[in-house]
DSSP file (Angstrom, degrees, kcal/mol; ACC not computed):
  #  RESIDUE AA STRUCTURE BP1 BP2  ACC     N-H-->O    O-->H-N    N-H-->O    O-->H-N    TCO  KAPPA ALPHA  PHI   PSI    X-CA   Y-CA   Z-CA
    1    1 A X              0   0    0      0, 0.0    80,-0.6     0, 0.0     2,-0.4   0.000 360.0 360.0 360.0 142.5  -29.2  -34.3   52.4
    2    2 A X        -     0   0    0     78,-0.2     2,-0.6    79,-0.1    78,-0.1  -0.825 360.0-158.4-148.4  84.3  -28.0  -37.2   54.7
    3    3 A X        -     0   0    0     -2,-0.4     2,-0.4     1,-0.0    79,-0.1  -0.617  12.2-163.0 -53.5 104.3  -24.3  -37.6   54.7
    4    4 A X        -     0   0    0     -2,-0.6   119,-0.0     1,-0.1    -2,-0.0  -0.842  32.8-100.5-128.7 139.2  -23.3  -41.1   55.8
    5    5 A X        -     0   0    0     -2,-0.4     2,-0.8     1,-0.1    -1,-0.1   0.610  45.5-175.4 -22.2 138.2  -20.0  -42.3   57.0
    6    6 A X    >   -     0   0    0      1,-0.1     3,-2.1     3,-0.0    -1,-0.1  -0.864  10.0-168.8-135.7 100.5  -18.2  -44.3   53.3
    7    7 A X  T 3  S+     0   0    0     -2,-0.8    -1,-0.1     1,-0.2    -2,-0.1   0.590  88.8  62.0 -89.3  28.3  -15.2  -45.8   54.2
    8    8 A X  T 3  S+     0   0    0      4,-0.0     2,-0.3     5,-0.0    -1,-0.2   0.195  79.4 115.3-121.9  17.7  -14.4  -46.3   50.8
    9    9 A X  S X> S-     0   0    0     -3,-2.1     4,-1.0     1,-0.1     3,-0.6  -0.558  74.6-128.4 -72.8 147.3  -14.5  -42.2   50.5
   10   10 A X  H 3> S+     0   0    0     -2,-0.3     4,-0.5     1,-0.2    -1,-0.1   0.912 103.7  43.7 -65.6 -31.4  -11.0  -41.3   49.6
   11   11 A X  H 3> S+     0   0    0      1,-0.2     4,-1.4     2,-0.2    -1,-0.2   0.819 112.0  54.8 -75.5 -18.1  -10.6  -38.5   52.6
   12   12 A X  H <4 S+     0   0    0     -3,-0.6    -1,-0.2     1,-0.2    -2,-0.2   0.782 109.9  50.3-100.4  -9.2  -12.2  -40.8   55.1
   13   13 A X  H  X S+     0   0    0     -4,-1.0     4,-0.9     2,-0.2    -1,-0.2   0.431 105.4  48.9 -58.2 -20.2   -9.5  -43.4   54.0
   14   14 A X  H  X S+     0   0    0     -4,-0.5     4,-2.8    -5,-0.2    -2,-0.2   0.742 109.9  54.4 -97.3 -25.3   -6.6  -41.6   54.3
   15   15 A X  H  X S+     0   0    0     -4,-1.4     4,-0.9     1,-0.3    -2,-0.2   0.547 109.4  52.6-102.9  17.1   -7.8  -40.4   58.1
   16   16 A X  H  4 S+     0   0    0      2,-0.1     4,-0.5     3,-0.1    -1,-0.3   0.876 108.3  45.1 -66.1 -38.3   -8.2  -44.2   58.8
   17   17 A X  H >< S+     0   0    0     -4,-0.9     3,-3.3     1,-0.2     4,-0.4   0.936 111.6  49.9 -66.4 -59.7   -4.8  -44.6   57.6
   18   18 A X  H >X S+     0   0    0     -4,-2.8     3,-6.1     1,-0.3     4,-1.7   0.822 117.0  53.4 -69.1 -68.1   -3.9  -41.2   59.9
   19   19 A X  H 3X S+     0   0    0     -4,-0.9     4,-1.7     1,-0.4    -1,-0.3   0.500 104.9  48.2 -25.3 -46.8   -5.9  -43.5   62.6
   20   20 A X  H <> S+     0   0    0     -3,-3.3     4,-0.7    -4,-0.5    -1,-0.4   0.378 111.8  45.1-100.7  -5.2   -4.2  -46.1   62.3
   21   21 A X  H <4 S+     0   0    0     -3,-6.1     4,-0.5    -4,-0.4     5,-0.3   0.742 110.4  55.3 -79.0 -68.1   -0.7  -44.6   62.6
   22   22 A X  H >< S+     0   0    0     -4,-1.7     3,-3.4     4,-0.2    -2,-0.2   0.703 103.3  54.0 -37.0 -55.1   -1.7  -42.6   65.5
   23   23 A X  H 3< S+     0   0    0     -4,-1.7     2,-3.1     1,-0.3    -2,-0.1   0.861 113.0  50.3 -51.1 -88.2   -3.0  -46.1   67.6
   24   24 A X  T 3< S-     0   0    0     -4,-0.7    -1,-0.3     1,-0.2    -2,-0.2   0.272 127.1-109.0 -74.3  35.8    0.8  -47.5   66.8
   25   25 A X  S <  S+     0   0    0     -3,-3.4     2,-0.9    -2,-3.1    -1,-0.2   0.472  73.7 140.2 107.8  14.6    2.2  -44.4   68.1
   26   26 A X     >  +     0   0    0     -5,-0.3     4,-0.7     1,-0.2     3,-0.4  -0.732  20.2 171.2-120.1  62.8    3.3  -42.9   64.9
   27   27 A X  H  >  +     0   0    0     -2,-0.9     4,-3.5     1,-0.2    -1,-0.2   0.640  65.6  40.6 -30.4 -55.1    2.5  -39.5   65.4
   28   28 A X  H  4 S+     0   0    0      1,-0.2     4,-0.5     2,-0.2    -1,-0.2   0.565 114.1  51.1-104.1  -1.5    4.0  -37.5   62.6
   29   29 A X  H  > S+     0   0    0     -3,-0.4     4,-0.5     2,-0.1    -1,-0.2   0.751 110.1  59.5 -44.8 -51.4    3.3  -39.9   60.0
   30   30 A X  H >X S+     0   0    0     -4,-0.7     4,-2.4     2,-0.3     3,-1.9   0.964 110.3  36.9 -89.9-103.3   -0.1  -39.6   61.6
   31   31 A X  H 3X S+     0   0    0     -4,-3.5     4,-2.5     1,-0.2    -1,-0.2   0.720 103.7  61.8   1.5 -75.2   -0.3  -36.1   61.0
   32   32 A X  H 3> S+     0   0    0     -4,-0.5     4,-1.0     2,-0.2    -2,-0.3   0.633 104.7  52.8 -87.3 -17.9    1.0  -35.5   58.0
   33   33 A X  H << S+     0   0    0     -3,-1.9     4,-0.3    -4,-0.5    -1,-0.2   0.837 103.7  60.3 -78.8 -27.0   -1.8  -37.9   56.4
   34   34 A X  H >X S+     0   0    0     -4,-2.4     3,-4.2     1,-0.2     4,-1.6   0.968 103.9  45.1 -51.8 -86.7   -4.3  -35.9   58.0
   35   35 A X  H 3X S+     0   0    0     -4,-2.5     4,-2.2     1,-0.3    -1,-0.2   0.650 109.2  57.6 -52.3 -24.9   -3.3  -32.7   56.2
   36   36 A X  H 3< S+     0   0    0     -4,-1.0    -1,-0.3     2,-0.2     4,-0.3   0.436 110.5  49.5 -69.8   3.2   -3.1  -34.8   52.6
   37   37 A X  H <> S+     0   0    0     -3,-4.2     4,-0.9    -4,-0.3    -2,-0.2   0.662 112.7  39.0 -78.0 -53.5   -6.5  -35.4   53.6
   38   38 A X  H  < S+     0   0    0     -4,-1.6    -2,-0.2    12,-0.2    -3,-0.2   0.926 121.0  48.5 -62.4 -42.5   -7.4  -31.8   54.2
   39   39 A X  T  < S+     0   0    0     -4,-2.2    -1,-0.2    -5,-0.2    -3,-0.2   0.720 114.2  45.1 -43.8 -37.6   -5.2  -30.9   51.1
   40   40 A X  T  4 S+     0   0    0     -4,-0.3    -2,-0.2    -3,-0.1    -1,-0.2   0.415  89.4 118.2 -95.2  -7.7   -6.9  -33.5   49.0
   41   41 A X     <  -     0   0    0     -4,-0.9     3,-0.1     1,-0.1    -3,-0.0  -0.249  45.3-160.6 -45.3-163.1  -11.3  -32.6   50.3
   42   42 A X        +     0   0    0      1,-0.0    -1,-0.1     0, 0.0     2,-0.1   0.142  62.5  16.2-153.0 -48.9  -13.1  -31.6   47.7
   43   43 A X  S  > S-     0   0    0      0, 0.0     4,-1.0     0, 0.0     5,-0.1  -0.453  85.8 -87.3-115.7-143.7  -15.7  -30.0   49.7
   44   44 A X  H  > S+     0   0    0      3,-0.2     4,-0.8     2,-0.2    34,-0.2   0.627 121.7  56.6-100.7   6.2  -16.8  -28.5   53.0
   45   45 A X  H  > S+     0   0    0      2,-0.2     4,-1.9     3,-0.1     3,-0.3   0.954 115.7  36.9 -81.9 -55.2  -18.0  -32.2   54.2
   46   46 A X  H  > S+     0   0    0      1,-0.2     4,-2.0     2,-0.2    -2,-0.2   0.873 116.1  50.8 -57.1 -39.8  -14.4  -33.7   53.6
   47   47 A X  H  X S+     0   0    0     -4,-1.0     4,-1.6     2,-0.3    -1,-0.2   0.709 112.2  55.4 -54.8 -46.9  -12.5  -30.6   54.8
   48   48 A X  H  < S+     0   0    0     -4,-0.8     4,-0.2    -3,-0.3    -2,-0.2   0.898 108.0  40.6 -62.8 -47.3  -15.0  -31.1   57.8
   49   49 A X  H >X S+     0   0    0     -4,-1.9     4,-2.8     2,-0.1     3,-0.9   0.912 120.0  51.7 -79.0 -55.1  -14.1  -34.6   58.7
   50   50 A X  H 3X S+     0   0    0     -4,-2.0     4,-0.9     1,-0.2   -12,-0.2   0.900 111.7  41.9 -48.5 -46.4   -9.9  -33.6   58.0
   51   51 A X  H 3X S+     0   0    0     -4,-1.6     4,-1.3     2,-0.3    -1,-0.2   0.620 103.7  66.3-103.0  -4.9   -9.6  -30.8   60.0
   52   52 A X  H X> S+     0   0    0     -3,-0.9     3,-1.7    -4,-0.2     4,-1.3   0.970 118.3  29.5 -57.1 -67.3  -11.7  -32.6   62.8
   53   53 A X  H 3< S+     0   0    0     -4,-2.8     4,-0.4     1,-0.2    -2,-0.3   0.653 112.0  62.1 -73.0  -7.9   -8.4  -35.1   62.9
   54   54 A X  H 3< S+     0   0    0     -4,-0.9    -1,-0.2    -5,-0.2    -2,-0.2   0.759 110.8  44.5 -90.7 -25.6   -5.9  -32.7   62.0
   55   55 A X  H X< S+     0   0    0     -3,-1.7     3,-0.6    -4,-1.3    -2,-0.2   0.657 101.0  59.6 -89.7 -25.3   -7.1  -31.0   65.1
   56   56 A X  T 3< S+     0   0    0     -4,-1.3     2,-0.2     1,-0.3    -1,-0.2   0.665 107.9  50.4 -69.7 -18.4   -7.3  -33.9   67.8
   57   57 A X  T 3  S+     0   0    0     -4,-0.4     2,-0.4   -26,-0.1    -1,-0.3  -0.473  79.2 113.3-113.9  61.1   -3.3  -34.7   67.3
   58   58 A X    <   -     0   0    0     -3,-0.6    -3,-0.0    -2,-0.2    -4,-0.0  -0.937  48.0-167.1-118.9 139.0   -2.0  -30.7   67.7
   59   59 A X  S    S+     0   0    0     -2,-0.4     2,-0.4     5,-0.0    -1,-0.1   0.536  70.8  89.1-101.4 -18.7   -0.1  -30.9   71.0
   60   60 A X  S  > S-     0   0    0      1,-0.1     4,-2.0     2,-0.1     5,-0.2  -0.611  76.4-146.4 -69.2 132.6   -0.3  -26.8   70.7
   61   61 A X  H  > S+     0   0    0     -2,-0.4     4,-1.7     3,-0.2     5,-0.2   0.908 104.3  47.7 -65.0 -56.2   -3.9  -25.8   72.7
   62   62 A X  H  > S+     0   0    0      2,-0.2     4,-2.1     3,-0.2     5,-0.1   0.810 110.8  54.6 -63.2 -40.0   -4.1  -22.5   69.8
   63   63 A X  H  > S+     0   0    0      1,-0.2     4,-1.2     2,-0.1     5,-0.3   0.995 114.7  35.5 -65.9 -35.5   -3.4  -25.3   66.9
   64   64 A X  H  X S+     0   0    0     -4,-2.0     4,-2.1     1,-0.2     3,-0.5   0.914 115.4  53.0 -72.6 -15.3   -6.2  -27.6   67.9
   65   65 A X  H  X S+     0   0    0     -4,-1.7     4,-2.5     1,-0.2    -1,-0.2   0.983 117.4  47.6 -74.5 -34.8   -8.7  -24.5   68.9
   66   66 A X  H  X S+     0   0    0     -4,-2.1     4,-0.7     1,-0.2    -1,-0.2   0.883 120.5  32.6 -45.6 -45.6   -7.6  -23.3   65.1
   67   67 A X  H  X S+     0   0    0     -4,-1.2     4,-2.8    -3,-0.5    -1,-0.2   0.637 118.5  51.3-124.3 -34.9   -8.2  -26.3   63.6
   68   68 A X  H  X S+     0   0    0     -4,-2.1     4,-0.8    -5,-0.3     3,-0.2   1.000 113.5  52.4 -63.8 -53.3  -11.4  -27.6   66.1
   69   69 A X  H  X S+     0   0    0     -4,-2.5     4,-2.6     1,-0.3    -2,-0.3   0.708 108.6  51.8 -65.2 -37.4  -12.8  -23.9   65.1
   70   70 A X  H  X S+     0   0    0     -4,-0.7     4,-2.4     2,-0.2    -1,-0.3   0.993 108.9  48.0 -51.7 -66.9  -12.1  -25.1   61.2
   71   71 A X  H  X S+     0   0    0     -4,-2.8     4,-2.6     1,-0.3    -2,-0.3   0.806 109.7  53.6 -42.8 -61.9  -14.0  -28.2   61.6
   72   72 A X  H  X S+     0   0    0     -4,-0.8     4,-2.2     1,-0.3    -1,-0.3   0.816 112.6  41.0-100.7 -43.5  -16.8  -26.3   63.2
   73   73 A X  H  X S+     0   0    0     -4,-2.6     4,-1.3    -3,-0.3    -1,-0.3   0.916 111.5  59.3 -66.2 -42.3  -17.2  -23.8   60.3
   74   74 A X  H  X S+     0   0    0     -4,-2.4     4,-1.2    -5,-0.3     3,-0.3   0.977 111.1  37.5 -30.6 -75.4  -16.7  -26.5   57.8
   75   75 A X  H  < S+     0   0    0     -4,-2.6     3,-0.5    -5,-0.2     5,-0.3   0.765 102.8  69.8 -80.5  -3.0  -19.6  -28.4   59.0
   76   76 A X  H  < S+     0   0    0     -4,-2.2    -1,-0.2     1,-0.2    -2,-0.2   0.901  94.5  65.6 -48.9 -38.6  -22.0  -25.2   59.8
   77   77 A X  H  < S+     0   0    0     -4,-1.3     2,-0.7    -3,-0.3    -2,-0.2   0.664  90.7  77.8 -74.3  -8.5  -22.0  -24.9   56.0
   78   78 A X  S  < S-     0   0    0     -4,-1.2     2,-3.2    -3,-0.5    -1,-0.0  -0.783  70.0-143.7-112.9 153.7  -23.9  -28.3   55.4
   79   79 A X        +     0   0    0     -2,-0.7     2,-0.5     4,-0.0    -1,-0.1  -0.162  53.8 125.2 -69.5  58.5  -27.0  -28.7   55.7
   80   80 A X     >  -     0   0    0     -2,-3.2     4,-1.3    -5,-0.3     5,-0.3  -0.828  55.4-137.4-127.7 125.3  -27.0  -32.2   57.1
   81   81 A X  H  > S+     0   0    0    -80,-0.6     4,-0.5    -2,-0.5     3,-0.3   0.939 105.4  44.1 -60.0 -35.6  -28.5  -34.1   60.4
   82   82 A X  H >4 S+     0   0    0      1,-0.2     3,-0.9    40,-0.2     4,-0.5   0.933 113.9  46.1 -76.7 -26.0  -25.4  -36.2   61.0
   83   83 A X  H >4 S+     0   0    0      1,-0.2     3,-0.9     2,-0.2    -1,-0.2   0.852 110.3  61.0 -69.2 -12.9  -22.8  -33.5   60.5
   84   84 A X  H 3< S+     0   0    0     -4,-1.3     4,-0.3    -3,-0.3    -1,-0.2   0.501  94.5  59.2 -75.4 -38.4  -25.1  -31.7   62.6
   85   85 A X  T X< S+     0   0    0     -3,-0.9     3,-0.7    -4,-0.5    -1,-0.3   0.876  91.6  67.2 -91.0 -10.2  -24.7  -34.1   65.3
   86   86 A X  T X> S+     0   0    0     -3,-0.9     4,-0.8    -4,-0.5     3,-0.7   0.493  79.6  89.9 -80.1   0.7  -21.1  -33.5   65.5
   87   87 A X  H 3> S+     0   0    0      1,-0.3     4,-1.2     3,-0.2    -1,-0.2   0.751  82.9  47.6 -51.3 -34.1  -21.9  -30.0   66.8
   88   88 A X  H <4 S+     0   0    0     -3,-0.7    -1,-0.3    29,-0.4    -2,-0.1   0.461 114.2  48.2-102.1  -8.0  -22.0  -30.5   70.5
   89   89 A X  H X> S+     0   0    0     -3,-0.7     3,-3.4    39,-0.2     4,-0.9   0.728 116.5  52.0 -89.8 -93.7  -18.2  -32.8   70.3
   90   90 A X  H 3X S+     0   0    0     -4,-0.8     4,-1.8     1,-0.4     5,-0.2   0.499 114.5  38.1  -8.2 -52.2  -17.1  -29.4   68.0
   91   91 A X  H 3X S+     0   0    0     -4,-1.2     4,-0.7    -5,-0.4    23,-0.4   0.549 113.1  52.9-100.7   5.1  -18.1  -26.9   70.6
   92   92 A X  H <> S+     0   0    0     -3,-3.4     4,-1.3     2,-0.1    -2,-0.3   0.512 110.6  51.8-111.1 -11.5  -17.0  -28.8   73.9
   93   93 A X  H  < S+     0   0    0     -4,-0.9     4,-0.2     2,-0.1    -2,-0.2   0.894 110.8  48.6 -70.5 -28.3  -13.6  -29.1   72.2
   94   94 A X  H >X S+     0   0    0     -4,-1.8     4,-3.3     1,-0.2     3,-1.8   0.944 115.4  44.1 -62.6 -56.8  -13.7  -25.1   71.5
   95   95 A X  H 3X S+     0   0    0     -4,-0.7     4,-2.0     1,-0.3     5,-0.2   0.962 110.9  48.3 -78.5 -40.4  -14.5  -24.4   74.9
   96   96 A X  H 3X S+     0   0    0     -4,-1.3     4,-1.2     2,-0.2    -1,-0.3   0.745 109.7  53.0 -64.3   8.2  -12.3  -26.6   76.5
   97   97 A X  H <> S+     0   0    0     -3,-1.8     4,-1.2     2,-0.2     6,-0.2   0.835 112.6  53.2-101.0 -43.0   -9.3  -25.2   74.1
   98   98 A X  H >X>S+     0   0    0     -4,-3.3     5,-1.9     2,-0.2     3,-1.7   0.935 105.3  53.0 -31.0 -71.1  -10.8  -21.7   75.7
   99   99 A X  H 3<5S+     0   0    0     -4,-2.0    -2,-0.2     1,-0.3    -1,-0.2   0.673 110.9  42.4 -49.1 -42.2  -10.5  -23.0   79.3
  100  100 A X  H 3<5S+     0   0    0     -4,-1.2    -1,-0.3    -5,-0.2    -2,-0.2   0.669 108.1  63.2 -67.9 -24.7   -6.9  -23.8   78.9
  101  101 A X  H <<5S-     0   0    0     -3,-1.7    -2,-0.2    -4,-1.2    -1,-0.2   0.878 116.6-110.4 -85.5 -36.2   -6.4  -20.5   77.0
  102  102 A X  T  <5S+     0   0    0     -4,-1.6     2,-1.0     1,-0.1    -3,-0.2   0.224  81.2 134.3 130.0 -30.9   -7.4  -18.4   80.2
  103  103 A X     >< +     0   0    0     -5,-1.9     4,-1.3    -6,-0.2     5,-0.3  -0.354  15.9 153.7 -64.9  88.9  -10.5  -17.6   78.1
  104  104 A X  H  > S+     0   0    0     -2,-1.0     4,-1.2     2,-0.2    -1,-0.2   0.897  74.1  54.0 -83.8 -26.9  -13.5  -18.1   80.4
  105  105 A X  H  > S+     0   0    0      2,-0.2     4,-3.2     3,-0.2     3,-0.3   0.941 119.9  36.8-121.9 -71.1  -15.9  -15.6   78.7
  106  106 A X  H >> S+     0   0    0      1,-0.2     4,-1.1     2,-0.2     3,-0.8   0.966 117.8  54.6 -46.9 -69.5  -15.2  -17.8   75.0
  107  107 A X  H 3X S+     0   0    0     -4,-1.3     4,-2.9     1,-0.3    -2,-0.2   0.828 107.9  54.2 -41.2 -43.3  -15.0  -21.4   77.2
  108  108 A X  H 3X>S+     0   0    0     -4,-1.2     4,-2.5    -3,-0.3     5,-0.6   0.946 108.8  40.8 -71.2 -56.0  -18.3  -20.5   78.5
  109  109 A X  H <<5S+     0   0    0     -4,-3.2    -1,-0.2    -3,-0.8    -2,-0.2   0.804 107.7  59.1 -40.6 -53.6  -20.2  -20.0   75.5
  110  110 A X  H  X5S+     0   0    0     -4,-1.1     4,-2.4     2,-0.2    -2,-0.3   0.844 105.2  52.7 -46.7 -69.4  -18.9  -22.5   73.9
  111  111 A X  H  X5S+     0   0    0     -4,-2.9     4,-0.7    -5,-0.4    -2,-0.2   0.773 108.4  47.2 -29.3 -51.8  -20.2  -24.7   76.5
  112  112 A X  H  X5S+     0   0    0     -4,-2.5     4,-3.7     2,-0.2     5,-0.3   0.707 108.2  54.4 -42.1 -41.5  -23.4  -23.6   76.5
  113  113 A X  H  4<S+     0   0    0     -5,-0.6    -2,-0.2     2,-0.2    -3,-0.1   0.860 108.4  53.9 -74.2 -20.6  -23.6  -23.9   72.5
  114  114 A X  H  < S+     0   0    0     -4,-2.4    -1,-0.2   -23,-0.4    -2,-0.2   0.834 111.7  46.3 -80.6 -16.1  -22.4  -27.7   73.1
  115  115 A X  H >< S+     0   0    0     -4,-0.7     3,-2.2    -5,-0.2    -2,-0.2   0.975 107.8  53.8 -65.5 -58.0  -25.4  -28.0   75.4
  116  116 A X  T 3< S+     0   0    0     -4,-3.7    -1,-0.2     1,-0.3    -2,-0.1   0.718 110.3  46.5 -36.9 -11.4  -27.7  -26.4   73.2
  117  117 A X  T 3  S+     0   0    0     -5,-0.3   -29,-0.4   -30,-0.1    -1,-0.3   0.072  76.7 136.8-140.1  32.9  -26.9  -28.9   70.2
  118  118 A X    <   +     0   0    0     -3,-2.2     2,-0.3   -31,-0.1    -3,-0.1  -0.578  25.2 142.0 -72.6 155.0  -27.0  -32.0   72.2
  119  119 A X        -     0   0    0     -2,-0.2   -31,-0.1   -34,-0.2    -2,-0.0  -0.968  52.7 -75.6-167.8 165.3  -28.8  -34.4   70.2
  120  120 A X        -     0   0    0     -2,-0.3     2,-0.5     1,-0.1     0, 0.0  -0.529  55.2-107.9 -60.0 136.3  -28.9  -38.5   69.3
  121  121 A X        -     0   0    0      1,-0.1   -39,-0.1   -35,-0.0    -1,-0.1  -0.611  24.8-155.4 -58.3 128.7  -26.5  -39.2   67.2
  122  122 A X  S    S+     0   0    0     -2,-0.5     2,-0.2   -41,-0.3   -40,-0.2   0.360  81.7  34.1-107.9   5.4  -28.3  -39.9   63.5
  123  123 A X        -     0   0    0    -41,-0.2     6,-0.1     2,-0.1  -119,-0.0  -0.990  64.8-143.1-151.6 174.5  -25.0  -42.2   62.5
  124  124 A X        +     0   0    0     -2,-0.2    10,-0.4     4,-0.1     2,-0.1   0.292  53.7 137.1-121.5  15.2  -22.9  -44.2   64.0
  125  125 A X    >>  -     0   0    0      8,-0.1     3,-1.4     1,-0.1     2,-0.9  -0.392  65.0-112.1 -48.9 119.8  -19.5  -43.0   61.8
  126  126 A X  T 34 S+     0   0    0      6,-0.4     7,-0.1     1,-0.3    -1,-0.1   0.163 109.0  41.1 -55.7  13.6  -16.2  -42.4   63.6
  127  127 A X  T >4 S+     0   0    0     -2,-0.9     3,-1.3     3,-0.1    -1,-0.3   0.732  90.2  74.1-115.8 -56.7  -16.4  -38.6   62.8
  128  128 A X  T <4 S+     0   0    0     -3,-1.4   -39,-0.2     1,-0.3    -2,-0.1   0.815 112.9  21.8 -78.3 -38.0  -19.8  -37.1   63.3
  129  129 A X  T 3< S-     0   0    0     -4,-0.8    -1,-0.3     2,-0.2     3,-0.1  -0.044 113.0 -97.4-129.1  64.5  -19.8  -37.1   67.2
  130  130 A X  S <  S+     0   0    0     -3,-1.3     2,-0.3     1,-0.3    -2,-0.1   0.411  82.2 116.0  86.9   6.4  -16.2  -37.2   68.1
  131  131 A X  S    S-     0   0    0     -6,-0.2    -1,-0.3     1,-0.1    -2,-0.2  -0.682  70.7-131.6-101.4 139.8  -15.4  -41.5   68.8
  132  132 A X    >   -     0   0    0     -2,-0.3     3,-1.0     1,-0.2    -6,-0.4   0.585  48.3-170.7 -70.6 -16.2  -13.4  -43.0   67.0
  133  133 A X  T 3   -     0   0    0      1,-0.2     3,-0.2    -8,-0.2    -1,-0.2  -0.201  56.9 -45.9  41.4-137.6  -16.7  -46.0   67.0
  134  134 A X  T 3> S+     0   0    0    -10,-0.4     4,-4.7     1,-0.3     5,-0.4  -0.388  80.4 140.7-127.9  56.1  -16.0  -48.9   65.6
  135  135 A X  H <> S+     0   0    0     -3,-1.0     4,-1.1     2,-0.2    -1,-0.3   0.882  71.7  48.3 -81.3 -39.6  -14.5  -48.0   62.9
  136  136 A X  H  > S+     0   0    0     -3,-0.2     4,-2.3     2,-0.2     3,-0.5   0.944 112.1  54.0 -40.5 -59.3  -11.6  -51.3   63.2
  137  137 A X  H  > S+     0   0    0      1,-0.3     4,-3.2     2,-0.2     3,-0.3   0.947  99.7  49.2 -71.0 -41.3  -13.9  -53.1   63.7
  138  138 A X  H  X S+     0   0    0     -4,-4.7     4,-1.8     1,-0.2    -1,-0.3   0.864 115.6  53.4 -39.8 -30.8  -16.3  -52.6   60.7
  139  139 A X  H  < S+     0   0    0     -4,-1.1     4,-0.5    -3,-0.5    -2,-0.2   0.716 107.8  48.0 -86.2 -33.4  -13.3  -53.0   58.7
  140  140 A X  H >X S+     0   0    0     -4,-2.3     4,-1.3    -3,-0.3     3,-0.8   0.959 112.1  49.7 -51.4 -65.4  -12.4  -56.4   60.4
  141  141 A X  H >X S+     0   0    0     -4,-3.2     4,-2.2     1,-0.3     3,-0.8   0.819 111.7  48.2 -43.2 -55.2  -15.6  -57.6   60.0
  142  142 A X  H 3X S+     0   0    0     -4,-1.8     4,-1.5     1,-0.3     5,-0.3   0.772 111.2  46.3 -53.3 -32.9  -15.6  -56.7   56.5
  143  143 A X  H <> S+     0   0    0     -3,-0.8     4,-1.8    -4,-0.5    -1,-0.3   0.801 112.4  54.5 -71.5 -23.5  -12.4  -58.1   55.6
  144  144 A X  H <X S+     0   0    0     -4,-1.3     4,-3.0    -3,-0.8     3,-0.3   0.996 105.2  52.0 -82.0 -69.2  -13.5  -61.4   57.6
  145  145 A X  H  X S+     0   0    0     -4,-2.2     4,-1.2     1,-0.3    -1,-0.2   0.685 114.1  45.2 -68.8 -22.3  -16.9  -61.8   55.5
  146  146 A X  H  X S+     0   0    0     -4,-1.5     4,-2.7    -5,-0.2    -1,-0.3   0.939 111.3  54.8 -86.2 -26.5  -14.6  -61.5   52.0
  147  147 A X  H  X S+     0   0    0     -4,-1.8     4,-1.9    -3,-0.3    -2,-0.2   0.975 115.1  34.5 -50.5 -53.3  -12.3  -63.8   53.4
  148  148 A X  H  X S+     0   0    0     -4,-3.0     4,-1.9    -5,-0.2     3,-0.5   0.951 113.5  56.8 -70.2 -27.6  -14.8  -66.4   54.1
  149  149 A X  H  X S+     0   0    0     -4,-1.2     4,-3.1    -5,-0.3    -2,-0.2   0.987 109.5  53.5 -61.5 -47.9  -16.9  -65.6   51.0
  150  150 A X  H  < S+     0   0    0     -4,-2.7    -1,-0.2     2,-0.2    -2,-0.2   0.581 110.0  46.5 -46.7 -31.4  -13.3  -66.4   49.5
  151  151 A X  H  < S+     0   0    0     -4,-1.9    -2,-0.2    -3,-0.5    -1,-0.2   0.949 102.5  56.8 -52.9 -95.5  -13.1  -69.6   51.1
  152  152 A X  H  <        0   0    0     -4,-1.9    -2,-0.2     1,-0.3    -3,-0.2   0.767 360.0 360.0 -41.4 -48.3  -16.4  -71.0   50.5
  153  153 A X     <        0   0    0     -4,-3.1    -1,-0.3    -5,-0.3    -2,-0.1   0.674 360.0 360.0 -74.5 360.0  -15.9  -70.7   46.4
């Protein structure tokens, strides 16, 4: 199986939207579309990608390590090389969530398990290793190319 990034999937649309509050500063708006994305998955691939973002905006150190730790179990269950590549962003968020906890013994491990599961990135999707990419801009670009298509006929 080879998951790649759809921005016309319905969870990966609402955590553009979330994206795109959080960049104008609109935090709890922000939020609160992330968890109707995580409310709405369907499986453990959407659920993976939700709890990813639900977990980058917790100002609490124990929500995002909950939430990173979600993500991470989420995406152990598919079998897939690009979710696969998000393993080594997953486990250097865990261990740093560790490191702030006090937890040296966890932080450490976790460190090691994000070296161990370096790899290339196999897509270039605003999820899999922890960037936002270029996920505005595909979306400019695409809006640009109907625009002009729209023109010219």
């Amino acid at each position: 199986m080879n998951k790649i990034f759809d921005p016309n999937n319905p969870i990966n649309k609402l955590c553009i939207s979330g994206m795109e509050l959080e960049e104008s500063g609109n935090s709890e708006d922000a939020i609160t579309m992330f968890h109707k994305a995580w409310h709405e998955a369907s499986d453990d691939y959407e659920r993976f990608i939700a709890s990813y973002h639900i977990a980058r905006i917790q100002k609490s150190v124990t929500d995002k390590l909950k939430w990173m730790e979600t993500s991470l179990q989420c995406a152990l269950k598919i079998n897939d090389d690009n979710v696969k590549s998000a393993y080594p962003t997953l486990y250097l968020h865990i261990a740093k969530c560790y490191e702030k906890l006090g937890d040296s013994e966890n932080a450490k491990r976790n460190y090691e398990l994000s070296n161990s599961a370096k790899a290339a990135p196999a897509d270039e999707g605003p999820f899999y290793h922890g960037t936002k990419a270029d996920v505005y801009g595909k979306i400019k670009v695409q809006n640009f190319a109907k625009e002009k298509c729209r023109v010219l006929h």
